[in-house]
MIMAR-289598 format. One record per residue: x, y, z of N, C-alpha, C in turn. Coordinates in Angstrom, 2 decimals. Layout:
BEGIN
+---------+---------+---------+---------+---------+---------+---------+---------+---------+
:     nxx :     nyy :     nzz :    caxx :    cayy :    cazz :     cxx :     cyy :     czz :
+---------+---------+---------+---------+---------+---------+---------+---------+---------+
:       X :       Y :       Z :       X :       Y :       Z :       X :       Y :       Z :
...
+---------+---------+---------+---------+---------+---------+---------+---------+---------+
//
This chain:
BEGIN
+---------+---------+---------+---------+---------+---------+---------+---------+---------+
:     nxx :     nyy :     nzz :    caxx :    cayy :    cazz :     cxx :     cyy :     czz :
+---------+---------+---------+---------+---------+---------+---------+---------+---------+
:   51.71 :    4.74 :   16.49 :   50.31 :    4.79 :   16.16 :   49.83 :    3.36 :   15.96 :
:   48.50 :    3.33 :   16.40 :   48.04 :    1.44 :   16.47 :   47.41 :    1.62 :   14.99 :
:   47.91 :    0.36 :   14.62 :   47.42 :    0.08 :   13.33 :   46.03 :   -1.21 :   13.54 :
:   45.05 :   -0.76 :   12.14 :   44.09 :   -2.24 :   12.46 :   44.28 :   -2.87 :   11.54 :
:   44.30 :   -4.56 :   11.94 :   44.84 :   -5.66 :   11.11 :   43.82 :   -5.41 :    9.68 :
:   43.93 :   -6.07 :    8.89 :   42.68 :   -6.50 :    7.57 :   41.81 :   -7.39 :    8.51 :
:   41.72 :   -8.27 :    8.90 :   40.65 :   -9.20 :    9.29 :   39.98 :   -8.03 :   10.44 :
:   40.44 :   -7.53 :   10.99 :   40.04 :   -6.70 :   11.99 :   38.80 :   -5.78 :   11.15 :
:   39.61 :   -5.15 :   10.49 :   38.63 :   -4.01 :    8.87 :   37.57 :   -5.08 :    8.25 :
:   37.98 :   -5.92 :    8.19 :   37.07 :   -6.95 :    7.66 :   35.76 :   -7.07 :    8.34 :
:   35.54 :   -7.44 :    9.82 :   34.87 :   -7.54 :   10.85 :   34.23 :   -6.48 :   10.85 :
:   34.61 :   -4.83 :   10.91 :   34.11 :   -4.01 :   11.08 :   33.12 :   -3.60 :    9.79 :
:   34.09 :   -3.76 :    8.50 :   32.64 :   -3.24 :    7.44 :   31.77 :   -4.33 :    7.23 :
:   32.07 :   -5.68 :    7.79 :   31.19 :   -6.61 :    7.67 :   29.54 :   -6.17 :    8.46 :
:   30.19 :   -5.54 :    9.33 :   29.28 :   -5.26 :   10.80 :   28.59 :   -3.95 :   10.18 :
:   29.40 :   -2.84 :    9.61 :   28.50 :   -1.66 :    9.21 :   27.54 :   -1.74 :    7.90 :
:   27.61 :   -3.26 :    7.29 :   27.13 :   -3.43 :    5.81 :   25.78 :   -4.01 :    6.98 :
:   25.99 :   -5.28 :    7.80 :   25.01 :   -5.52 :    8.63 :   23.89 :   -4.40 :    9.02 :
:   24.48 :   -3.91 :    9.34 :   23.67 :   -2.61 :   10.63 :   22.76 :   -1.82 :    9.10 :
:   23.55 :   -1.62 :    8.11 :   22.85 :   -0.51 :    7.36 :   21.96 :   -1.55 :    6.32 :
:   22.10 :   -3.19 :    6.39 :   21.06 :   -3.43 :    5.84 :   19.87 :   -3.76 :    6.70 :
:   20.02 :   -3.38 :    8.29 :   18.85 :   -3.36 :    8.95 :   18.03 :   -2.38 :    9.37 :
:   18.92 :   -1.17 :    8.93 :   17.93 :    0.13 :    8.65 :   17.35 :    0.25 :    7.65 :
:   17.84 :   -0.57 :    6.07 :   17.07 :   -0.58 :    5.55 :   15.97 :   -1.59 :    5.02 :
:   16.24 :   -2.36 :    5.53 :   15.28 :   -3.27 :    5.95 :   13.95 :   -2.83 :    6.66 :
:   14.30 :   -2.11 :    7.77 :   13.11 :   -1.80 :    8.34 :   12.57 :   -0.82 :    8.15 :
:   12.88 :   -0.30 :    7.36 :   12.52 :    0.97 :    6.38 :   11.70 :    0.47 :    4.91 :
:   12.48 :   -0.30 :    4.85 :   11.26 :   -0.90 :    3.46 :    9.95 :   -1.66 :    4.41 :
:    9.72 :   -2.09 :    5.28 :    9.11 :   -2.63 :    6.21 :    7.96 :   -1.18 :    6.27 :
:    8.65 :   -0.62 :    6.98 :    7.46 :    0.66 :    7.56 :    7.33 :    1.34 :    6.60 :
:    7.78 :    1.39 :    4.83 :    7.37 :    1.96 :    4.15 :    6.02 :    0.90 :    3.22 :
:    6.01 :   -0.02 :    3.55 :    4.94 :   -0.96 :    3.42 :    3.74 :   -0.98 :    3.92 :
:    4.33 :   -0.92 :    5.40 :    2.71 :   -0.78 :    6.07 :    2.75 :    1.05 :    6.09 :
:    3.38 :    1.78 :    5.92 :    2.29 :    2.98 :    5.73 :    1.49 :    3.13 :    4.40 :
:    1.98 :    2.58 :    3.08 :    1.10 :    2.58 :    2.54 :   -0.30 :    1.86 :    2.50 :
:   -0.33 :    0.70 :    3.20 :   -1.04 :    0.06 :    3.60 :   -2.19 :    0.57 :    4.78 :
:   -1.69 :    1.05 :    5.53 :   -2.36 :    2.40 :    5.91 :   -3.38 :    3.01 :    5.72 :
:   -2.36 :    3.76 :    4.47 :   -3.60 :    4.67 :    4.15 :   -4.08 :    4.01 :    2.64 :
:   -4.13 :    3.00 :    2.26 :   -5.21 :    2.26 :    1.46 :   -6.41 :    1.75 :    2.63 :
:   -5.75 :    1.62 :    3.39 :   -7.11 :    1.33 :    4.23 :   -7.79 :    2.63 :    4.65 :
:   -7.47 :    3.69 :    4.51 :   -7.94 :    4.80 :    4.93 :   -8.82 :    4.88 :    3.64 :
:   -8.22 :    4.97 :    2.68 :   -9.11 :    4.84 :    1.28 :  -10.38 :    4.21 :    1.31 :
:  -10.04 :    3.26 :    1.84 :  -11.16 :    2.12 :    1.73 :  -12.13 :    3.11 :    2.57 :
:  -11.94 :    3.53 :    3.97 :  -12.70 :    3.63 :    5.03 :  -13.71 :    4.61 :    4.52 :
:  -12.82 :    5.95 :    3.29 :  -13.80 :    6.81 :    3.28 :  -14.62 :    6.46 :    1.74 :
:  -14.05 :    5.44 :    1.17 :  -14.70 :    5.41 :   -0.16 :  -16.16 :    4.30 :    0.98 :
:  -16.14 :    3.71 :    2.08 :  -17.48 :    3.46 :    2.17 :  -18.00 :    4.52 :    3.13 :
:  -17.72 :    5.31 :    3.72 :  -18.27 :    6.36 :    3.94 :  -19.26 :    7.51 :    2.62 :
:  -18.54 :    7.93 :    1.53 :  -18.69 :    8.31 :    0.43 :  -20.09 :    7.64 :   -0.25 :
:  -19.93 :    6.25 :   -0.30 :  -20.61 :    5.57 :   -0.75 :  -22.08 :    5.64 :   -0.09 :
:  -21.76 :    5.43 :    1.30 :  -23.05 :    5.25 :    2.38 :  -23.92 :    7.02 :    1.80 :
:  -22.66 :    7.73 :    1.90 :  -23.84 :    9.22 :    1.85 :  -24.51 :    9.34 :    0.21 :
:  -23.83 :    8.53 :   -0.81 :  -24.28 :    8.74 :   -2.34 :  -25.47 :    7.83 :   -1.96 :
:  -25.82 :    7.25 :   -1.14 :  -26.82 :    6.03 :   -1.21 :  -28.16 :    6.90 :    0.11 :
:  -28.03 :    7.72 :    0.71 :  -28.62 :    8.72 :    1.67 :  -29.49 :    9.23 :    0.76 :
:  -28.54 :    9.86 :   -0.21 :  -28.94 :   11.23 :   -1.14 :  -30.25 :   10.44 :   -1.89 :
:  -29.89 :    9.31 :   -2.58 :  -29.97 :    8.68 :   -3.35 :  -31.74 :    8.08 :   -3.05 :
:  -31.89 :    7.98 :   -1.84 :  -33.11 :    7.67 :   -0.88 :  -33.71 :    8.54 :   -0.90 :
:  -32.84 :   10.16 :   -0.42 :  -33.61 :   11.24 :    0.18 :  -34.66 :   11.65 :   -1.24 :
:  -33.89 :   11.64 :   -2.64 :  -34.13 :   12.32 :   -3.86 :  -35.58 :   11.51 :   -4.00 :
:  -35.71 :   10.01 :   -4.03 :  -36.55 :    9.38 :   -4.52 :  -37.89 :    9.72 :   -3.53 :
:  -37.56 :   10.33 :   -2.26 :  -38.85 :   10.34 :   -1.22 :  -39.40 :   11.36 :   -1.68 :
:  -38.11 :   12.33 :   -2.06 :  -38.75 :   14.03 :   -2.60 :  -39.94 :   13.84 :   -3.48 :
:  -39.32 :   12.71 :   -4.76 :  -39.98 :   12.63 :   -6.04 :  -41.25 :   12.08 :   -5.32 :
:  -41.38 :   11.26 :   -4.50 :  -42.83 :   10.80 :   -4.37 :  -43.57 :   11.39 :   -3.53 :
:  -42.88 :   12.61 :   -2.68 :  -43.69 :   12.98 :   -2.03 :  -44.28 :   14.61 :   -2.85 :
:  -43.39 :   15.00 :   -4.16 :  -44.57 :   16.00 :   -4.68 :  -45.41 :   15.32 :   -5.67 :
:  -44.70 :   14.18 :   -5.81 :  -45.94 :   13.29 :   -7.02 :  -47.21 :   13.31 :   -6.23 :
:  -46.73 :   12.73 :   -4.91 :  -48.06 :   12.47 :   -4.51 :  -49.08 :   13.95 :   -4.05 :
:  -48.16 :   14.69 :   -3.93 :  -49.59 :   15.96 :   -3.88 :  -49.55 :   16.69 :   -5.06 :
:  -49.20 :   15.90 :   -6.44 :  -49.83 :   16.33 :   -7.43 :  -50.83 :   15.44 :   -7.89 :
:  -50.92 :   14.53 :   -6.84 :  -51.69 :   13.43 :   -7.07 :  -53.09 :   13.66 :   -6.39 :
:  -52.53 :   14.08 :   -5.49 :  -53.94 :   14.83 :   -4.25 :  -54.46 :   15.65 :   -4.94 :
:  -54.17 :   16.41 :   -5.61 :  -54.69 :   17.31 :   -6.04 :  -55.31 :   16.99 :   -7.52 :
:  -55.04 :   16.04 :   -8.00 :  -55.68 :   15.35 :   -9.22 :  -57.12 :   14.98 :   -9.05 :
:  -56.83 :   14.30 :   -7.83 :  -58.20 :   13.59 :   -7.23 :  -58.96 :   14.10 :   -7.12 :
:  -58.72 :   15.78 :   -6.17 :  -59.86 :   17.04 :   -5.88 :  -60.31 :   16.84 :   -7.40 :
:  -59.70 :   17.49 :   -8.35 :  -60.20 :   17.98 :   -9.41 :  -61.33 :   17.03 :  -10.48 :
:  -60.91 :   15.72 :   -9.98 :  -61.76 :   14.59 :  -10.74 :  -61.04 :   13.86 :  -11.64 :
:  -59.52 :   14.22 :  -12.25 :  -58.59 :   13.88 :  -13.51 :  -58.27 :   12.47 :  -13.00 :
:  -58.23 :   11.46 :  -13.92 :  -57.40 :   10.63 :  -13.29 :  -55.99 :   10.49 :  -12.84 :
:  -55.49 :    9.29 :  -12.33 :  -54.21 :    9.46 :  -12.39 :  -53.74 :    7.60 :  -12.00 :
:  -52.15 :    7.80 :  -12.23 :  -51.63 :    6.46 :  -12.61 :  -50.44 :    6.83 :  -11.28 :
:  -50.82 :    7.00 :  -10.20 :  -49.87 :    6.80 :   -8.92 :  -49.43 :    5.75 :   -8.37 :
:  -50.15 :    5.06 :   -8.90 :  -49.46 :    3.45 :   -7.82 :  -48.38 :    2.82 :   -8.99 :
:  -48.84 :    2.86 :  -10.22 :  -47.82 :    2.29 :  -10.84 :  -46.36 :    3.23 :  -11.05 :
:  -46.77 :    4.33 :  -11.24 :  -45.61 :    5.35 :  -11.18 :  -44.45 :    5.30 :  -10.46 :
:  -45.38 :    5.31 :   -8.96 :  -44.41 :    4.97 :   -7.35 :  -43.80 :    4.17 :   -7.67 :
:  -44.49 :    2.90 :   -7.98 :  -43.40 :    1.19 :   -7.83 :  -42.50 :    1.74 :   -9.02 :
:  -42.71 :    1.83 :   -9.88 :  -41.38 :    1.71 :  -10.89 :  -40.39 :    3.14 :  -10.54 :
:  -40.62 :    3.95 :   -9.81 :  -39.74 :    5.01 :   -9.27 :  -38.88 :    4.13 :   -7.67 :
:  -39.95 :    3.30 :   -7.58 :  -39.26 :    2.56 :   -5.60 :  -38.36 :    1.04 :   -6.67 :
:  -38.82 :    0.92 :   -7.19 :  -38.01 :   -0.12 :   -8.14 :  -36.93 :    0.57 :   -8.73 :
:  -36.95 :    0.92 :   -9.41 :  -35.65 :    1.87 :  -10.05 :  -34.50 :    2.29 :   -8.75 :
:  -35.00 :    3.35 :   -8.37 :  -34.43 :    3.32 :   -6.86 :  -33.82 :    2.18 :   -6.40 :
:  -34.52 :    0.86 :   -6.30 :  -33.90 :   -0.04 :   -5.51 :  -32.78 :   -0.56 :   -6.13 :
:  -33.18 :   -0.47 :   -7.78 :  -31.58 :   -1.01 :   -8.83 :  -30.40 :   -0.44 :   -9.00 :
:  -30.88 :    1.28 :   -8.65 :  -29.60 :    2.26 :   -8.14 :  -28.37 :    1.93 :   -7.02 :
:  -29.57 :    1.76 :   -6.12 :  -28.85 :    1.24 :   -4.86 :  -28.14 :    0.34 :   -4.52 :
:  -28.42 :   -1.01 :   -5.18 :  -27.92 :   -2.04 :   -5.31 :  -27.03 :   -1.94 :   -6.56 :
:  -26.56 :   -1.16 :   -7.51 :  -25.69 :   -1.11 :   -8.02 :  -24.67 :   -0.14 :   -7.55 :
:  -25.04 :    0.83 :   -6.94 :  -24.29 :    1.73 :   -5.86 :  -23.57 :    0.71 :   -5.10 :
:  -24.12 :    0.07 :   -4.19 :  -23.92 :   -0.97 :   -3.45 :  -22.36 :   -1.64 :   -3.79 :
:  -23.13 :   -2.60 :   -5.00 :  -21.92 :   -3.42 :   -5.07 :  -20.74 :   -2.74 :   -6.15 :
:  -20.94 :   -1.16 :   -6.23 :  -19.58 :   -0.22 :   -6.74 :  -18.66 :   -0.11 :   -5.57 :
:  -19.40 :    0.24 :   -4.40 :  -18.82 :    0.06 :   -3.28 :  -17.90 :   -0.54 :   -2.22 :
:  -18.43 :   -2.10 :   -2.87 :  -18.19 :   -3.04 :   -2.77 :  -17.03 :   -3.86 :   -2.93 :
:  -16.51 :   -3.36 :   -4.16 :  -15.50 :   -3.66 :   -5.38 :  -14.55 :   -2.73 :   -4.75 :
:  -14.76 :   -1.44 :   -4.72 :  -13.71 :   -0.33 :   -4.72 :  -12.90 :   -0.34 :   -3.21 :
:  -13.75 :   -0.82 :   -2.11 :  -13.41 :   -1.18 :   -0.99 :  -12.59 :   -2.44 :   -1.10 :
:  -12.79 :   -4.03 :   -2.05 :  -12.27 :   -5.08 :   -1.95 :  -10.86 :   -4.87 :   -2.36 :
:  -10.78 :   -3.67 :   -3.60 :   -9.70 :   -3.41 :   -4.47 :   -8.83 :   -2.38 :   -3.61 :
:   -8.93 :   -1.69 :   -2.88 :   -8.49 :   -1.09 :   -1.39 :   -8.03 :   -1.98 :   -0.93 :
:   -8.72 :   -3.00 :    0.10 :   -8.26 :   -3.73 :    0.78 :   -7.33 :   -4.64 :    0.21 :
:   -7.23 :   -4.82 :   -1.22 :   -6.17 :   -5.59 :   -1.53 :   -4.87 :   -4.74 :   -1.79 :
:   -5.03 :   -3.86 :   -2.20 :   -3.82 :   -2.95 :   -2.04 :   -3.29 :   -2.68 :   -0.88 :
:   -3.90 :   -2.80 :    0.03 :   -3.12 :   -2.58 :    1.76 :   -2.29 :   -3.82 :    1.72 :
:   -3.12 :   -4.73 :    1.57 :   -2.38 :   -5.95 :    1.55 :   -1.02 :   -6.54 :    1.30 :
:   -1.24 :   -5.80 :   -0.36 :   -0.14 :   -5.65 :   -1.02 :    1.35 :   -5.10 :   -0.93 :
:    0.83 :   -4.03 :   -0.83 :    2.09 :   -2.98 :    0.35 :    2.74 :   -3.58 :    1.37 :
:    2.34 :   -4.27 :    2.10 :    2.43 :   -4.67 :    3.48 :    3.85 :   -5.92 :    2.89 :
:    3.12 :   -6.36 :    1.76 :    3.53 :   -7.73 :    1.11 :    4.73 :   -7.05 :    0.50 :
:    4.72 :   -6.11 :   -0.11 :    5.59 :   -5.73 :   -1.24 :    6.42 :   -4.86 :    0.42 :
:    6.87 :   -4.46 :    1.11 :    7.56 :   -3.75 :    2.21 :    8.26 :   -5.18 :    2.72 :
:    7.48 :   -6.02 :    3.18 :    8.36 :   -6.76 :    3.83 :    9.11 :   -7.90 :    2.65 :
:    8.62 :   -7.85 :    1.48 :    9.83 :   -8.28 :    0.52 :   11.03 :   -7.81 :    0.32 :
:   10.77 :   -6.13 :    0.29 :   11.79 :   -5.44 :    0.10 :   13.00 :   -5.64 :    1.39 :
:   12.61 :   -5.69 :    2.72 :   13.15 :   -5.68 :    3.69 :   13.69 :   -7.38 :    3.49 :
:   13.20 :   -8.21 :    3.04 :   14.15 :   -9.87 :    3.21 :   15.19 :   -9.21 :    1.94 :
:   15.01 :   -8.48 :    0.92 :   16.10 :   -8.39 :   -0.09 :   17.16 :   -7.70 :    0.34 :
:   16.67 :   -6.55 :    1.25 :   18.14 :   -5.92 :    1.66 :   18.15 :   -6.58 :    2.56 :
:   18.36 :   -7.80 :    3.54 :   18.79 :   -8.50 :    4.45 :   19.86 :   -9.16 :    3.24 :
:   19.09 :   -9.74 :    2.39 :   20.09 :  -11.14 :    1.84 :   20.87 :  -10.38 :    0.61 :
:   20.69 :   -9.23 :    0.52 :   21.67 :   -8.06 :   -0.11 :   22.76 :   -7.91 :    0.47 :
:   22.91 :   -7.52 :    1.64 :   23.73 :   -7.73 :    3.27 :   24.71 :   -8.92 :    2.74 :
:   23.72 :   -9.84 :    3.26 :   24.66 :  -11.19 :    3.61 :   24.93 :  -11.66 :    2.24 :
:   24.91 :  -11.13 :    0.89 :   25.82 :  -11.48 :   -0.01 :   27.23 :  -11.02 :   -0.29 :
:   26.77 :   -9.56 :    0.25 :   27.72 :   -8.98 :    0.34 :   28.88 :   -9.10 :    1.42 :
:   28.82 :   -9.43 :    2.02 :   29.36 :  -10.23 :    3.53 :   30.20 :  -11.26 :    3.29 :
:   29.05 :  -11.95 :    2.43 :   29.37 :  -13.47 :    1.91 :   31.05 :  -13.17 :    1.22 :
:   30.84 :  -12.06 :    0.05 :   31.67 :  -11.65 :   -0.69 :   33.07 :  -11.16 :   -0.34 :
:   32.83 :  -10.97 :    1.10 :   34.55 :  -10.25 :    1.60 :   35.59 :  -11.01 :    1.55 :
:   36.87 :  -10.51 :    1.31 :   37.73 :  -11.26 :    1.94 :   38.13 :  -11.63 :    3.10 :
:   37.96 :  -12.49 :    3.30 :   38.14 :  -13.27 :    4.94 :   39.75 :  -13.49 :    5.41 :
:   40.49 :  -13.86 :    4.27 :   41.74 :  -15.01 :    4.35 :   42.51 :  -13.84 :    4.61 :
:   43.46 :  -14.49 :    5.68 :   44.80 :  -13.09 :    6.53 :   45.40 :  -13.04 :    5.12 :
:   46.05 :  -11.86 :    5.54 :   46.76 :  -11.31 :    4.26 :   48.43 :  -11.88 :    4.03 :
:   49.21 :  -12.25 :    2.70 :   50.21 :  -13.27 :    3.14 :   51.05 :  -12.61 :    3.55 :
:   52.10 :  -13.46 :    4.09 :   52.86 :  -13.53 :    5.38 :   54.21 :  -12.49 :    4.12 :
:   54.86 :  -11.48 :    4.87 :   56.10 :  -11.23 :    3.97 :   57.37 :  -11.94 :    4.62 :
+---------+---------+---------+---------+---------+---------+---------+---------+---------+
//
């Protein structure tokens, strides 16, 4: 029966410590960018989300001025006064401070997304240089030297 030397065994788990720290290597790799991924997916629908809270947000204020204003029309028939122009602006003003604080919520929650993709991406391919040089410490660590002579 063929026997294998030690340096021979040596070579070989050197080679299977190799190989399995490059599966996992590239496994911490693609477990990086998928989270990264889908933080960007996050991102995509938190400004989607955002765009329609800011729709609504328009549609509500046109509603408000458009029955103000035919309770306004109808003020006029009757002879009552009324305070419509100032009403409007501080309802189209208000409105506009909504929006622009909508806005830059948006803004933030998307930047803080996009830095988390980032991150992942960052934190995956760290993981993947550690099990490389995990590997080659371990490598480092074998015994190399033939075994002594009897």
């Amino acid at each position: 029966m063929a026997s294998i030397s030690l340096p021979t065994m040596s070579i070989i788990a050197a080679v299977g410590t190799a190989a399995s720290a490059g599966v996992a290597a590239y496994s911490s790799h693609e477990q990086g960018v998928a989270t990264a991924n889908a933080d960007k997916q996050k991102a995509r629908a938190e400004q989607l989300n955002e765009t329609q809270k800011q729709i609504n947000m328009r549609q509500k204020m046109l509603q408000g001025l458009a029955a103000q204003n035919a309770g306004t029309l109808g003020a006029v028939g009757t002879g009552t006064g009324t305070s419509f122009g100032a009403n409007t602006m501080r309802q189209i003003t208000q409105s506009q401070n909504d929006l622009a604080v909508s806005s830059a919520n948006e803004s933030v929650q998307v930047s803080l997304l996009d830095q988390a993709a980032s991150n992942a991406t960052a934190a995956g391919n760290l993981g993947a240089v550690g099990d490389v040089l995990g590997a080659g410490t371990k490598i480092a660590g074998m015994n190399w030297s033939p075994p002594p002579s009897s």
